[in-house]
N, C-alpha and C positions, 0 to 999 in steps of 0.2 A: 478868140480863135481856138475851134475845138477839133477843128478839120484837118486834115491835110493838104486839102485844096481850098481851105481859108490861108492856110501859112503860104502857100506856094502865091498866089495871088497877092500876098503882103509884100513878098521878098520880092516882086518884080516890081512891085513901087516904089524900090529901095535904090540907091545910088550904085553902084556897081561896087564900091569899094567896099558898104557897107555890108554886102552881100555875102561879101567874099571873105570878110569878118565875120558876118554869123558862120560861113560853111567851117571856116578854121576852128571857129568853136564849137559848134557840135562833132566836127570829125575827132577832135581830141575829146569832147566828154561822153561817145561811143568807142572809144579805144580805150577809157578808161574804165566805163561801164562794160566792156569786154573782161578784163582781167579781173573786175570781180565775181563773173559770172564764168567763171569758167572750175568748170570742175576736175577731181585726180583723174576719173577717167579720158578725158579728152587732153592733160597733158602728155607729153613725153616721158617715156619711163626712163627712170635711171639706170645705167648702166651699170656691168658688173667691175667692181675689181681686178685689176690687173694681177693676180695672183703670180703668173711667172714670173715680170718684172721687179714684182716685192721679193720674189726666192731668189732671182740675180741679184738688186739690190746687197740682200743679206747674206748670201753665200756667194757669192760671183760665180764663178765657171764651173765650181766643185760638183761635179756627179751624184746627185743622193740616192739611196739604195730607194726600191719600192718596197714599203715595209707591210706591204700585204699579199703580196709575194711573199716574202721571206716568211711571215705566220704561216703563211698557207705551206711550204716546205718543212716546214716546223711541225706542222701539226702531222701531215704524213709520216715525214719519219722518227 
């Protein structure tokens, strides 16, 4: 069988059960052959860091100066 209409014609000679066992197993060795063929660009990117959440974590509620502000004041006067 080199066809796809040699396989198709195979499978309707097949019991229904057994059919339906082949389709289980190729639908999973196409899900699996999926994931190795998938490339970084067609994943999902990672996301960024919660940086605010990390500065509450560590300082909690505490106010921090902007310290590029304050250079930039600095350097004027």
């Amino acid at each position: 069988m080199s066809t796809v209409t040699e396989i198709r014609d195979a499978l309707k000679q097949l019991p229904v059960q057994e059919a339906q066992n082949i389709a289980k197993w190729l639908q999973n060795y196409l899900e699996h052959q999926g994931d190795t063929w998938t490339t970084s660009a067609s994943q999902t990117p990672l996301g960024l860091p919660d940086y605010a959440a990390r500065r509450r974590t560590i300082f909690g509620d505490k106010l921090l100066p902007n310290m590029v502000l304050l250079g930039r004041e600095q350097e004027r006067g």
